[in-house]
N, C-alpha and C positions, 0 to 999 in steps of 0.2 A: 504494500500500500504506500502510497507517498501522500503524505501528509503536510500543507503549510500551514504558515503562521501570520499571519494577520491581526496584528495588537490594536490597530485601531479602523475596522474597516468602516464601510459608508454605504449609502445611496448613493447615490449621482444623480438628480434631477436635474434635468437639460431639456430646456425653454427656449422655442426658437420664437424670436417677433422680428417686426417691422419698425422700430423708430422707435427705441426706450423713452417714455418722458417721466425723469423723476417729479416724483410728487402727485403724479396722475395716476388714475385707475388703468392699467395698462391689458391689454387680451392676447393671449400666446395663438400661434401658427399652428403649431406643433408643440408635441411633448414626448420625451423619451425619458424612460429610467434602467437605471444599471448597477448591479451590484461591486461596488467599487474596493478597492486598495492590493496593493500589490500581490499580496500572496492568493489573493482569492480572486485577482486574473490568472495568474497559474492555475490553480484548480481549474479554472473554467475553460481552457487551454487542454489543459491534460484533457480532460473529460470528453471534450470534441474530439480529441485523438483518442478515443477509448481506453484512458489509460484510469486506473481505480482509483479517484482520490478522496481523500477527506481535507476539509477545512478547518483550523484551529485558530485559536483566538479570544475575544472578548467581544459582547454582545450586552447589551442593554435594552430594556423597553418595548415600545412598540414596533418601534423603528428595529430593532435588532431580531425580534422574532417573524417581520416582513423581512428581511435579510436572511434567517436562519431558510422559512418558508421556501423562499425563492430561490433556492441552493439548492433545497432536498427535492423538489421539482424538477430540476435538470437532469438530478441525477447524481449529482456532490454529496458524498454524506459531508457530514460538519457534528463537530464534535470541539464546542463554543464554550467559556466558561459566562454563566452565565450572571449577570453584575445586577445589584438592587436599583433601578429607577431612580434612588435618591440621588445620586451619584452624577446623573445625567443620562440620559441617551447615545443609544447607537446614531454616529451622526448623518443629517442628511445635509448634501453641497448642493449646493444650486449653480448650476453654471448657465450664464444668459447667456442668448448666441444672437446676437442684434444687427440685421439689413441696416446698413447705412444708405443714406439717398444715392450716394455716387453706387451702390452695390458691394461695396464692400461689408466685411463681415465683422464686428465688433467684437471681443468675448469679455466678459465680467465672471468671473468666480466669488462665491460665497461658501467658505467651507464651515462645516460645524467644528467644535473643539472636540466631542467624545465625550464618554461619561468616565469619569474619575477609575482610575484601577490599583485597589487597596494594595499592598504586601499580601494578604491571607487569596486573594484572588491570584497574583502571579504562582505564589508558591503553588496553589492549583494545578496553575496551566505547565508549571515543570514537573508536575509529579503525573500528569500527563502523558507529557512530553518522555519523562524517565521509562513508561513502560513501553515505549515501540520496540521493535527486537530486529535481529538483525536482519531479518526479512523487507522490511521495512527503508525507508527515505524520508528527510527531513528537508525541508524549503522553507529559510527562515527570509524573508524580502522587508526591506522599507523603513521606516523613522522608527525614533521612539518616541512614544506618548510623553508630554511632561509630567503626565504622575508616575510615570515607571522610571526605574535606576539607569541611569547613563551607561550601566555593565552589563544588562540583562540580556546581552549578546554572547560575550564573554564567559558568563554566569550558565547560559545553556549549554555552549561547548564544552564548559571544563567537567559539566555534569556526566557527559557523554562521550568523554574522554578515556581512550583505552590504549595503552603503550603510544603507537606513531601514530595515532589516527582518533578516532571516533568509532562507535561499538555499529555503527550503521550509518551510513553518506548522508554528507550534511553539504547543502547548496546553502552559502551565504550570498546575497544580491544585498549590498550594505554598500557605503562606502564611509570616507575616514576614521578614525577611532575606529568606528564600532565594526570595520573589519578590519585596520588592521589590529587589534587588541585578539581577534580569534584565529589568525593567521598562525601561530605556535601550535594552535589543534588540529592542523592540517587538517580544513575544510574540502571534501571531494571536489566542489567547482565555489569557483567564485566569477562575479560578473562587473565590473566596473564601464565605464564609458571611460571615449578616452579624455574625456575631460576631469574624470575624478579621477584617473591613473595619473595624470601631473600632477594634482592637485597634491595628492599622498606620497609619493613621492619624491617635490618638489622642483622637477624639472620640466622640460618640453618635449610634448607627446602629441607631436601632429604628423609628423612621417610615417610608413608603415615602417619603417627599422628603426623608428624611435618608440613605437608603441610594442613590437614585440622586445627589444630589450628592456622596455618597462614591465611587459609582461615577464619576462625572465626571474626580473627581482624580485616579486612578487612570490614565484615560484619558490626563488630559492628564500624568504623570506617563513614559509611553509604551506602556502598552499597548494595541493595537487594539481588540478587543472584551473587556467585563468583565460577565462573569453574577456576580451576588448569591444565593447560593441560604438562601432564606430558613424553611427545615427545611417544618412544616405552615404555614405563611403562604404557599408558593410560591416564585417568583423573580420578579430584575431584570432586565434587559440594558440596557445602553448600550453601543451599535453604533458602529464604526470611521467611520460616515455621522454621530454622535451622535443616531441616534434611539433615543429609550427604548421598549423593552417590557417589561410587564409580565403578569406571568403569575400568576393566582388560584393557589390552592390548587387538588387534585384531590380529588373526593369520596373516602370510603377511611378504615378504619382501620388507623395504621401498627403493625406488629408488628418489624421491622426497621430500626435506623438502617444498618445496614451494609450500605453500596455503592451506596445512595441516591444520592449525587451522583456517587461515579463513572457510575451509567447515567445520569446527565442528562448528562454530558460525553459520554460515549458515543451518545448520543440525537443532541444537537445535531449534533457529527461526524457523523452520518448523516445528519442530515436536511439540511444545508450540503452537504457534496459530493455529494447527490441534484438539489438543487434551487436553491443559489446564494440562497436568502430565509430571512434572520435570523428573521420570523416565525414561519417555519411548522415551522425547525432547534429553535427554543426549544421549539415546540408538543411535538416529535416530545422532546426533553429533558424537557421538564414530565412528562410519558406515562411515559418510560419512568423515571427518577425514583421518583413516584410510585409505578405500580407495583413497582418492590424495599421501598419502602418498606414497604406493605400483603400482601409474600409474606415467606414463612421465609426463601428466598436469593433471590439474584439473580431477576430478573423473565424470562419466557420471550417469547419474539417474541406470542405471545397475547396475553398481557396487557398488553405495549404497546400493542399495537396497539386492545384493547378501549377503551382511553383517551384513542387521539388527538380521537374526537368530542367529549369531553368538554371 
């Protein structure tokens, strides 16, 4: 089973109009919703690829049992800790998407903050966490909440921690601190962009031989395999074997930054515990990538799949 972790996930409310007038009673065009935050675009990823997931995390209220609902409907199990209402709500964003007169397209975001997540709640979600077994995959993606511990990245890995490694594969999609601090537990993949691979680093990382020797470091830093995801340029890999792959760009105009990299993590996950070849794991990542990238949301197994030949 491969199971993520999503600390503070959302709705997404996405309102499309014609000419926002604040302080007026305004009427939407369109309206679309989507269960939102990084780890539970993976799941949702996985699942279009047939692959068994469950969702983890924290949930709250109304809002978090129309989120828990709409997950077990697809097909997701989820397996939530679930938080008191007093604390606040699972949160809903609102993102306006506003026609301007010339035709262009405005965006305005509103995110929620989340509902508070005690100490006695996380220890929860790790004793959780503690029982997957080695049968098992862990995808830990995205921020931390400001009620939880600056380490509770760290604080997972060392939990899971067994001689060189971790007792079952652990995909970190983090970036500063909070991965390099888990990098010693020799995480099975790790996923930076290459703008946070300088960042961490310290250097510049806009060539492809400046981004595979950043990936290098990394490597030898402790993590096994490190993809570079390099937005419309493509990606990197440098493999736990240290062979490098690279991977072109995919034809496509992109209409979506969100959740583009979560379905290449999502991608690669499938195509690795299908077939055991980094190759053809990136290919099946590039694919599905790409295609979120070039749809309104997430990509559907179709459209992956139209672009593994490419």
């Amino acid at each position: 089973m491969i199971y993520t972790v999503t600390f503070n996930p959302a709705i997404d409310y996405i309102v499309y109009m014609d000419g926002l007038e604040l302080g007026e009673t305004n009427r939407t065009k369109k309206e679309e919703h989507y269960f939102g935050g990084k780890g539970i675009n993976v799941s949702i990823i996985l699942n279009e690829l047939g692959v068994e997931t469950a969702a983890m995390g924290f949930v709250s209220g109304y809002s978090g049992r129309a989120l828990q609902d709409g997950l077990l409907r697809q097909g997701i199990k989820t397996a939530f800790i679930e938080l008191p209402e007093d604390g606040g709500v699972t949160r809903i964003n609102v993102k306006i998407k506003d026609t301007q007169a010339d035709g262009s397209l405005k965006e305005t975001e509103i995110n929620g903050q989340g509902p508070k997540i005690t100490d006695a709640a996380l220890e929860q979600l790790f004793a959780r966490i503690n029982e997957l077994t080695a049968d098992d995959m862990l995808i830990v993606s995205g921020s931390i909440p400001s009620s939880m511990p600056e380490d509770t990245y760290e604080r997972i890995l060392s939990m899971l921690a067994d001689g060189e490694g971790t007792r079952f594969p652990v995909v970190v999609d983090a970036t500063g601190d909070l991965l390099l601090n888990v990098l010693k537990y020799h995480p099975f993949m790790i996923k930076p962009n290459n703008d946070e691979l300088g960042e961490m680093l310290g250097t510049k990382t806009e060539t492809t031989e400046e981004i595979i020797e950043g990936a290098k470091k990394l490597r030898e830093m402790g993590a096994r395999n490190v993809i570079i995801s390099r937005g419309k340029d493509g990606a990197v890999m440098v493999t736990e074997d240290d062979e490098v792959i690279v991977m072109d760009p995919l034809p496509g105009k992109p209409v979506n930054t969100v959740g583009a990299g979560d379905s290449m993590v999502a991608g690669f996950v499938t195509g690795y515990i299908h077939t055991g070849d980094y190759e053809y794991a990136m290919k099946l990542g590039s694919a599905a990538g790409s295609a979120t990238a070039c749809s309104p949301g997430l990509a559907t197994k179709e459209e992956i799949e139209r672009r593994i030949p490419q």
